[in-house]
Structures are given as C-alpha cells and as structure tokens.
C-alpha positions as CSV (number, residue, x, y, z in Angstrom):
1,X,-55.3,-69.5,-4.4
2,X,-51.8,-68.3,-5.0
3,X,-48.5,-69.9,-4.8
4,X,-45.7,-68.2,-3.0
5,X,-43.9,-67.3,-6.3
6,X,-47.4,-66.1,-7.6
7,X,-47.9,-64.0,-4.4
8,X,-44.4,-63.0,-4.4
9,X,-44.9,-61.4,-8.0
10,X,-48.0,-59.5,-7.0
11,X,-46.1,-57.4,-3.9
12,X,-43.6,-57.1,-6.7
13,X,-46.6,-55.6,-8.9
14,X,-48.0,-53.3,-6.4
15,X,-44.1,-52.1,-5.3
16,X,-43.8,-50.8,-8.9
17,X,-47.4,-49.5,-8.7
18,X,-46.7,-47.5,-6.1
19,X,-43.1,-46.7,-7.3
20,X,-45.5,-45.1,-10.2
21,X,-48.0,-43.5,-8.0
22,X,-45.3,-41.8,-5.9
23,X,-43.5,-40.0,-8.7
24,X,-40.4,-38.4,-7.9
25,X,-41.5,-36.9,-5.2
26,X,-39.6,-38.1,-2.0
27,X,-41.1,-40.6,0.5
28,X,-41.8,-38.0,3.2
29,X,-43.5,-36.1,1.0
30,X,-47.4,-35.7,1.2
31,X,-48.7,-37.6,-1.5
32,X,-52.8,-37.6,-1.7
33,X,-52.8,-40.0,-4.3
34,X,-50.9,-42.6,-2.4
35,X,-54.0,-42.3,-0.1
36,X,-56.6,-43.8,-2.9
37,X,-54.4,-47.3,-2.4
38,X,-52.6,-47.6,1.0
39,X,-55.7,-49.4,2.3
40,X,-55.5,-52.4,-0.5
41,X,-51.6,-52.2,-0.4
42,X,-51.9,-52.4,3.8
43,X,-54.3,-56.0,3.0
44,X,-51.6,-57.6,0.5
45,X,-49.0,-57.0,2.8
46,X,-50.4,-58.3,5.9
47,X,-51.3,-61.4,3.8
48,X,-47.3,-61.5,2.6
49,X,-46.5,-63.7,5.6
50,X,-49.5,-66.6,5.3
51,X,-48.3,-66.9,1.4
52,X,-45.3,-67.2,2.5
53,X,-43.7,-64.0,1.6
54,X,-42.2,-61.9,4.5
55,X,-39.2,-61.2,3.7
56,X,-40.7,-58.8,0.8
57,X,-42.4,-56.8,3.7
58,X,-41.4,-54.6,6.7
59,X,-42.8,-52.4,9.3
60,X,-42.0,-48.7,8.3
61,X,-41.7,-46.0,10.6
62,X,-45.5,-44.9,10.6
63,X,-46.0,-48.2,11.6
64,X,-48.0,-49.4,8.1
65,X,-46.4,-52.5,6.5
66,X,-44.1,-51.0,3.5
67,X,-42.1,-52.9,1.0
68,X,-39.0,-54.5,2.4
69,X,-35.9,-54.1,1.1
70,X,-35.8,-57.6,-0.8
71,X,-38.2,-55.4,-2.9
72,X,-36.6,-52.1,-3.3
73,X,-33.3,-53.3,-3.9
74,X,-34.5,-56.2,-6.7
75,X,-32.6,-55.9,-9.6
76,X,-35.1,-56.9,-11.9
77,X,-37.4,-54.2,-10.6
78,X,-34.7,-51.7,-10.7
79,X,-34.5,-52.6,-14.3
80,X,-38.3,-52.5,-15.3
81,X,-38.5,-49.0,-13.2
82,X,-35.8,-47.8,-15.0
83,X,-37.2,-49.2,-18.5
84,X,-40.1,-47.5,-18.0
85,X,-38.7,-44.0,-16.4
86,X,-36.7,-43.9,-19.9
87,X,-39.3,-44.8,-22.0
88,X,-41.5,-42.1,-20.1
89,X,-38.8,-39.2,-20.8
90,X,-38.1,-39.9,-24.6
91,X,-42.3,-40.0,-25.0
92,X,-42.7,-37.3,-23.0
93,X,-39.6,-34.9,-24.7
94,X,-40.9,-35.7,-28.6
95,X,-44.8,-35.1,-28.1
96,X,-43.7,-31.7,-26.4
97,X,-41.0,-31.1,-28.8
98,X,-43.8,-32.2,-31.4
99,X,-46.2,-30.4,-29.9
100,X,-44.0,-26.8,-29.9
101,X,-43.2,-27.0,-33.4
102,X,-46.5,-27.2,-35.0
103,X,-48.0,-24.5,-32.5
104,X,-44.9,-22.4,-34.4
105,X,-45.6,-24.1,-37.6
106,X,-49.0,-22.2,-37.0
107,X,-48.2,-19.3,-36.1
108,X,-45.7,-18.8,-38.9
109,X,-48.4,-19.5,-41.6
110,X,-51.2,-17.2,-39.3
111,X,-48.3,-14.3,-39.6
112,X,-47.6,-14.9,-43.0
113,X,-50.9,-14.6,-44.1
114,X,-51.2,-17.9,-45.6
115,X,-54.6,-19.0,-43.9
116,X,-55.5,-21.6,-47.0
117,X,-57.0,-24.8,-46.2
118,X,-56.9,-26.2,-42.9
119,X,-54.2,-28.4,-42.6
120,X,-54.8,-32.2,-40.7
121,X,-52.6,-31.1,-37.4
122,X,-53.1,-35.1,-36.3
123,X,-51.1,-36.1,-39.1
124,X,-48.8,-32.9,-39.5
125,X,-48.0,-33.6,-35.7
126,X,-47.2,-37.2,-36.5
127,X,-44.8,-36.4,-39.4
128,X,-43.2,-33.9,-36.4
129,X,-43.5,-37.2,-34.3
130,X,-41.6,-39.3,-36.5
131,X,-38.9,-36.9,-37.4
132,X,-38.3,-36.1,-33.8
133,X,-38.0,-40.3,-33.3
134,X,-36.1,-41.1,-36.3
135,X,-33.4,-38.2,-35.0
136,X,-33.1,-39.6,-31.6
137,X,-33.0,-43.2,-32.6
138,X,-29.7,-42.5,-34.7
139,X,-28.4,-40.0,-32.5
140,X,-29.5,-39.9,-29.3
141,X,-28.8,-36.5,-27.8
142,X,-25.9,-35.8,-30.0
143,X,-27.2,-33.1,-32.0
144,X,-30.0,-32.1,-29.6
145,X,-29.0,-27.9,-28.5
146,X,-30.7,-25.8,-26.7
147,X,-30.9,-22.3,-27.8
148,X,-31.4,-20.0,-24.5
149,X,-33.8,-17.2,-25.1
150,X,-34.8,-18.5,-29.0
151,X,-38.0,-18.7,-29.7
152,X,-39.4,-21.7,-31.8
C-alpha cells in the first residue's frame, strides 16, 4: 500500500502527465487524447481522500475530479514543467535547424553536380547537431537571426 507522501507524489505524477498530454492547448479545448486517460486519472483521484490526500483534488466544473490547486500552483512542479518545456524547445529547434541544413547541404551538392559517394547523413546530421549545441551553449540566442524570405 502507499503512504500519503507516496500517494501524494503519484497525483503529482499524473498532474504533470496530463500537463504533457494537454499540450498547450487550452483547458476548454477538445483534446481526444486526454480521453485515452481520464478514466484511470478519475480512479486515482477518487482514492486522493482515503490516502489521505484531498487537498491535491477538487471537483471541476464538468463535475470529474481535477487536480486542485495545491497541485497547479506547486512550485516544484512548476519548475519540473518548466525544465522540461525548455529542454523540449532547444531539442526541438537544433534537430529542425539540423535537419534543414543537411536537406540544403544536399541539395547544394545534387545542383552542383557533385553526386560522388553517398555520404553517412546519420553522422553528417550529428556533426550539424553538435555545432548547432555547441553555439547555443555559449551563446544562447545571441547570434541566432532570422533572415525573412532567405532560403537555407
């Protein structure tokens, strides 16, 4: 069985679950993948008051039990979310960055005429990868411009 701190870090487990689930998009927003887990979210919260966990639940509009504020508003959760939004974005902007470059890389030797040996894109990309990492870790966005109209 679970403590209360146990159970109390398992609603704080499927909050951020289903912080991740939801996206961006706003709470009255239809959301069909929300669907897949409201019915095991619904069971942990009802069992939030015999573990002796209320206060981290509350009854939303709809009616369904929802994450209380205790929740929404814990710092450490705020943190984590936040961790993980930024780690998302910087992941997310060097593989496409990455990603753009040796698609031009390509097409630049395709033009040229220079069809020699296939090159290994896996480790080309990665080299892009790196580069792209090394530039952000020392300068963050400093020397990141966008170009309107320029193609790559």
């Amino acid at each position: 069985m679970f403590t209360a701190k146990e159970y109390a870090r398992l609603l704080e487990l499927v909050y951020l679950g289903s912080r991740v689930v939801a996206g961006t998009r706003p709470p009255e927003e239809e959301n069909p993948h929300l669907a897949r887990y409201q019915e095991i979210q619904q069971k942990l919260f009802e069992l939030a008051t015999p573990f002796g966990c209320a206060d981290h639940v509350t009854v939303a509009s709809n009616g369904l039990l929802a994450p209380s504020e205790k929740l929404a508003e814990d710092e450490r959760l705020r943190k984590i979310e936040g961790d993980s939004s930024n780690d998302l974005f910087w992941h997310e902007l060097v593989a496409r960055l990455a990603d753009r470059d040796l698609a031009a890389e390509q097409a630049r030797a395709h033009a040229a005429g220079k069809d020699g040996p296939p090159i290994d894109a896996d480790a080309r990309l990665k080299e892009i990868e790196d580069a792209y990492w090394d530039e952000f870790e020392k300068h963050d966005l400093a020397h990141f411009i966008l170009i309107k109209g320029a193609k790559g």
